[in-house]
C-alpha positions in Angstrom: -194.2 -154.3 233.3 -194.7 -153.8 229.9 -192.7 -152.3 226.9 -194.0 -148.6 226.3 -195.3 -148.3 222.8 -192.9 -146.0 220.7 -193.7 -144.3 218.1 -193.7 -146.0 214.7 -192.4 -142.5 212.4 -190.1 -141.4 215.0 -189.3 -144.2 217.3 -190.0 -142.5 220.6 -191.7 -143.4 223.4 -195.1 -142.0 224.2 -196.5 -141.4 227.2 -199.9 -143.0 226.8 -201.7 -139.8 226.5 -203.9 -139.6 223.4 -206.5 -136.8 222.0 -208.8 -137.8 219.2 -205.5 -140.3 217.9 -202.8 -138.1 218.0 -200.3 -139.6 220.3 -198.1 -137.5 222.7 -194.4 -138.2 222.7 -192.5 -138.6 225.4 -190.1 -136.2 223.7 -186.8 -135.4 226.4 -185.8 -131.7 227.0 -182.1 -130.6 225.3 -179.5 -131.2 227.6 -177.9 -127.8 226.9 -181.3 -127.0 228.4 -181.4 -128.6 231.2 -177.9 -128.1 232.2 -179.5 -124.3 232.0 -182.2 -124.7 234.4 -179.8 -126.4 237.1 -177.3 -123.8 236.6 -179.5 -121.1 237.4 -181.1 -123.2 240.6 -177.6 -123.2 241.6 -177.2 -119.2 240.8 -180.1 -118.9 243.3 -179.2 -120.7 246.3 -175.7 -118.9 246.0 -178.2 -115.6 245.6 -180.4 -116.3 248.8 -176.6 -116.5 250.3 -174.8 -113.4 249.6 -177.9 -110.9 249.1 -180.9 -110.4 251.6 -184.0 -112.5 250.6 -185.4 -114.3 253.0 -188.2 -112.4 255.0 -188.8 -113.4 258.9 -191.1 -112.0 261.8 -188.8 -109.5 262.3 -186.4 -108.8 259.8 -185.2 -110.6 256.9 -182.2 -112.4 256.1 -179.1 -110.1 255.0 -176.5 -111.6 252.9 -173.2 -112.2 253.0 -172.5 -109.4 251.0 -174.7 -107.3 253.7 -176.2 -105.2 250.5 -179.1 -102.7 251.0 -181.1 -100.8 248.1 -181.3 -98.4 250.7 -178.0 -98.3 251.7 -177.0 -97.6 247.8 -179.3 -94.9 247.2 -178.3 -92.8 251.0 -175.1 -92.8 249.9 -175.5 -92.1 246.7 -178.0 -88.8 247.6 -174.9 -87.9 249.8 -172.5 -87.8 247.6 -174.9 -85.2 245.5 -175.9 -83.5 248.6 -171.8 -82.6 249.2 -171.3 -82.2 245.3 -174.0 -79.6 245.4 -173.1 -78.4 249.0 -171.3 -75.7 247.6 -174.6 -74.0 246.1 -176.7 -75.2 248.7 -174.8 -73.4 251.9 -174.9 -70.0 249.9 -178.4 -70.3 249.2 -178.9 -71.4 252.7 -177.4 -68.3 253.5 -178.7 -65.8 251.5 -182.2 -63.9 251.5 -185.0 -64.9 248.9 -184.4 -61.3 247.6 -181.0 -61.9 247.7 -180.7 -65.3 245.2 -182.9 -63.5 242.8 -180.4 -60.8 242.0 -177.6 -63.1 241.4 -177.6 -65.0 238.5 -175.8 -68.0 239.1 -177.4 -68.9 242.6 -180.8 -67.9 240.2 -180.0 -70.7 237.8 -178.9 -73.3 240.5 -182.4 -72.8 242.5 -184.7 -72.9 239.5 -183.0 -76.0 238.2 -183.3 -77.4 241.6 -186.5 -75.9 242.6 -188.2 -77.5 239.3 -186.9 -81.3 240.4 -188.5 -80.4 243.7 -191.8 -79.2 242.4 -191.7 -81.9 240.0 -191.8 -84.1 243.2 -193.7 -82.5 245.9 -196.2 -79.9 244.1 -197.0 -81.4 240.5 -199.3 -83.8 241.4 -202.0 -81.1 242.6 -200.5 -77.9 240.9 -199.5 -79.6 237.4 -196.4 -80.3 235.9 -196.3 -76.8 234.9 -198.0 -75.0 237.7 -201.1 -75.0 235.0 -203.3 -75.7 238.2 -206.6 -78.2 238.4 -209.8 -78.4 239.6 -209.7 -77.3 242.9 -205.6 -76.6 242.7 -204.9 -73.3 241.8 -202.6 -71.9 238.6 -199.3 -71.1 239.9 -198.7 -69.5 236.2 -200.7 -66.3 235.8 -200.6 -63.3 237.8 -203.8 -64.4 240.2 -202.6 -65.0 243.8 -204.9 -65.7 246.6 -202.4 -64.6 249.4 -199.4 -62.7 247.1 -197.7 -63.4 244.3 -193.9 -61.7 245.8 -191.0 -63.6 246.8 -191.8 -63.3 250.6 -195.7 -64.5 250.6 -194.8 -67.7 248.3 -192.3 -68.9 250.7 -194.9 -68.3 253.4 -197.2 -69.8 251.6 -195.2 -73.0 250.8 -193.7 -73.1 254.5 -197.0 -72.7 256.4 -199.4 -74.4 254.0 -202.8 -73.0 254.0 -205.4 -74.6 256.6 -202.3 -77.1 257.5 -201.6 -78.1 261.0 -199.0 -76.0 261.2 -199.3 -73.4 264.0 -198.4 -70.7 261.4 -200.2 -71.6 258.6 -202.8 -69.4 256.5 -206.2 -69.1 257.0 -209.5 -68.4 256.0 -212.7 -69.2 255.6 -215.7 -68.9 253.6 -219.2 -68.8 255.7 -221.2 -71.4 254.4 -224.3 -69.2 254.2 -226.6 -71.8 252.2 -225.3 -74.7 255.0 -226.3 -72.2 258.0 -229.4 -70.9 256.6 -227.3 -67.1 256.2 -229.5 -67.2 253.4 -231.9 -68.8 251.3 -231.8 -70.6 247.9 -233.2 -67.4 246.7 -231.0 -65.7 247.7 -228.2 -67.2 247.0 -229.4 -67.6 243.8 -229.8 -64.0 243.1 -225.7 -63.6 244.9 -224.6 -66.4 242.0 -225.9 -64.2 239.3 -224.4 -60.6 240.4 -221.3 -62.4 241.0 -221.0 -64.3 237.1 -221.8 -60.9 235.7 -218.6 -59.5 237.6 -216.8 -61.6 235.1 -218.9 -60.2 232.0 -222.1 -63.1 232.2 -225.3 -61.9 231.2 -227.5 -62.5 233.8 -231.3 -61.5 234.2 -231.0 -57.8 235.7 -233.6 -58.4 238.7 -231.4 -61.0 239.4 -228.0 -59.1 239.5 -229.6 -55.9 241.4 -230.9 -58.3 244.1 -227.5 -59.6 244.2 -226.0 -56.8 244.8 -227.5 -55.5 247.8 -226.9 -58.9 249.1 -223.2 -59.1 247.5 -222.1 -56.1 249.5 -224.1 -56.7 253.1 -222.1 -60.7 253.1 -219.5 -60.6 250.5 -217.6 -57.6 250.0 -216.2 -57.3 253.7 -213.7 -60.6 252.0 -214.1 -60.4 248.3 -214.0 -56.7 247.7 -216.8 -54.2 247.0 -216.0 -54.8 243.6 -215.3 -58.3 243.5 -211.8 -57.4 242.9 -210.3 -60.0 245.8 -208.2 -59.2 248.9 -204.8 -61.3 249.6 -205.3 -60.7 253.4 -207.9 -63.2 253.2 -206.9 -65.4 250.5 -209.9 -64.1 249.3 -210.0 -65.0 245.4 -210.9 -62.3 242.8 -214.4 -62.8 241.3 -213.9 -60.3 238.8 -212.3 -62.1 236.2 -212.5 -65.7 234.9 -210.2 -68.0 236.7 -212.2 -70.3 238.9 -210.8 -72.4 241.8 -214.2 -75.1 242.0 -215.7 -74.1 239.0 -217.5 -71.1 237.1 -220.5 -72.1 236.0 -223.7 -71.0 237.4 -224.4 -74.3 239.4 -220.6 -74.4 240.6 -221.1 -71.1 242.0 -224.2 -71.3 243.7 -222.4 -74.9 245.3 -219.6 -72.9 246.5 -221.8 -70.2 248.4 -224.4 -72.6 249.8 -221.4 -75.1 251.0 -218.0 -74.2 249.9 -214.5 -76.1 249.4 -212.6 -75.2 251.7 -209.0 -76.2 250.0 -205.7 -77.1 251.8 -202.0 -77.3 251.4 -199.8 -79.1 253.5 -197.0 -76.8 255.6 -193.8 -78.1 254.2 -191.4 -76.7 257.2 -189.9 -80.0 258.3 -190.7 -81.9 255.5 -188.6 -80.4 253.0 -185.4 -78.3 254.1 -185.2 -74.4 254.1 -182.7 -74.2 250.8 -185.0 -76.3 249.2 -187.9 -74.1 250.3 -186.3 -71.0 248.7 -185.7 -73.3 246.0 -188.8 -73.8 245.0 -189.9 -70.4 246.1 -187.7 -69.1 243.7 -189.3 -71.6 240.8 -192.9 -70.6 241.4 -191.9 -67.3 241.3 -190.5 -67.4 238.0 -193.2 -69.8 236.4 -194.7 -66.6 234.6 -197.1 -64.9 237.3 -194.3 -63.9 240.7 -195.3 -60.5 241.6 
């Protein structure tokens, strides 16, 4: 075999690789680095060992150490759940109506009740209960099926068009979809309806609309547009819009509405937690 050819400025081997005459040297790693990488091969091996890593068919390998991520955070929620267990079993016991007259049970469910909306209702409702498109604001004083103490918690337990045998219901005809009535027409309802909420509209229009408005609408929405909770029946009398207020969302929604749903949280979330974030929305600005 012969010699390698070593570098002539710094003596060292090269490796016979060259790239338009620059010569690559066969340059060895540091041995502090090299004693690095075999210490942490060895750190893994001893880490496959004593924590689970290895997946199988069924399972995966546990550890000598038999640690669980799982197991941490369980018991760490328990000891909160018996720190807090203390609050939790009087609010538990108590009526809605009840909690809101005390103060400290007050101040313990809306600091718990906002962690739990922050969870389980922000991402439709907003951080804030500001609402979205197709969410509605759980800040202002507008409520599609009551705004008290007693129809929120109903309203959260029971959803609204859930699968819960309880849950709320109603719904709009889709009188554009079933031919109730025509584009005309529903044309003509569109307009009456924006000018509830202070649109000028063309007044042929509106007077049509009108007639119409109170022979397939009004039975739901009011005679004046004005809303009725015993439906969920929104108010179209002002300007907060579920799906929309402009004219084209509008004549969507009566030719083939949205018909929105909330899950039923009974069983998902517990019953102090359901008062607890009763009590929350309640007290986001609009509770009735």
């Amino acid at each position: 075999m012969s010699e390698k050819e070593r570098d002539a400025v710094t003596g060292t081997e090269t490796t016979g690789h060259v790239w338009d005459g620059i010569k690559e040297l066969n340059t060895p790693l540091p041995k502090w680095w090299v004693y690095v990488l075999y210490a942490t091969i060895v750190w893994a091996i001893g880490y496959w060992v004593v924590y689970p890593a290895w997946p199988g068919i069924s399972g995966y390998t546990r550890g000598m150490f038999g640690y669980s991520s799982h197991g941490e955070y369980h018991a760490e929620a328990a000891a909160a759940a018996e720190a807090q267990k203390v609050w939790t079993d009087r609010i538990a016991a108590a009526s809605l109506d009840q909690i809101n007259s005390d103060a400290e049970l007050v101040e313990f469910a809306q600091n718990g009740g906002r962690a739990i909306f922050a969870e389980n209702c922000a991402p439709c409702h907003g951080a804030g209960g500001q609402g979205a498109p197709g969410f509605p604001v759980l800040a202002d004083d507008s409520w599609l099926w009551g705004g008290d103490l007693a129809a929120i918690e109903q309203t959260i337990r029971f959803g609204i068009r859930s699968t819960h045998p309880d849950t709320r219901v109603s719904e709009m005809p889709r009188f554009g979809a079933d031919q109730v009535l025509d584009d005309a027409q529903i044309s003509d309802v569109a307009d009456y309806v924006l000018s509830l909420s202070g649109t000028e509209v063309d007044a042929g229009a509106k007077a049509r609309g009108a007639t119409l408005f109170v022979e397939n609408c009004a039975a739901c929405h009011g005679e004046q547009g004005q809303g009725m909770i015993e439906f969920g029946a929104p108010a179209l009398n002002d300007t907060i819009w579920q799906y929309g207020g402009d004219r084209d969302a509008v004549i969507a929604q009566i030719h083939l509405p949205k018909q929105g749903v909330m899950p039923a949280w009974e069983g998902r979330i517990s019953d102090d937690w359901i008062k607890m974030v009763s009590i929350y929305v309640h007290n986001l600005g609009g509770g009735q």
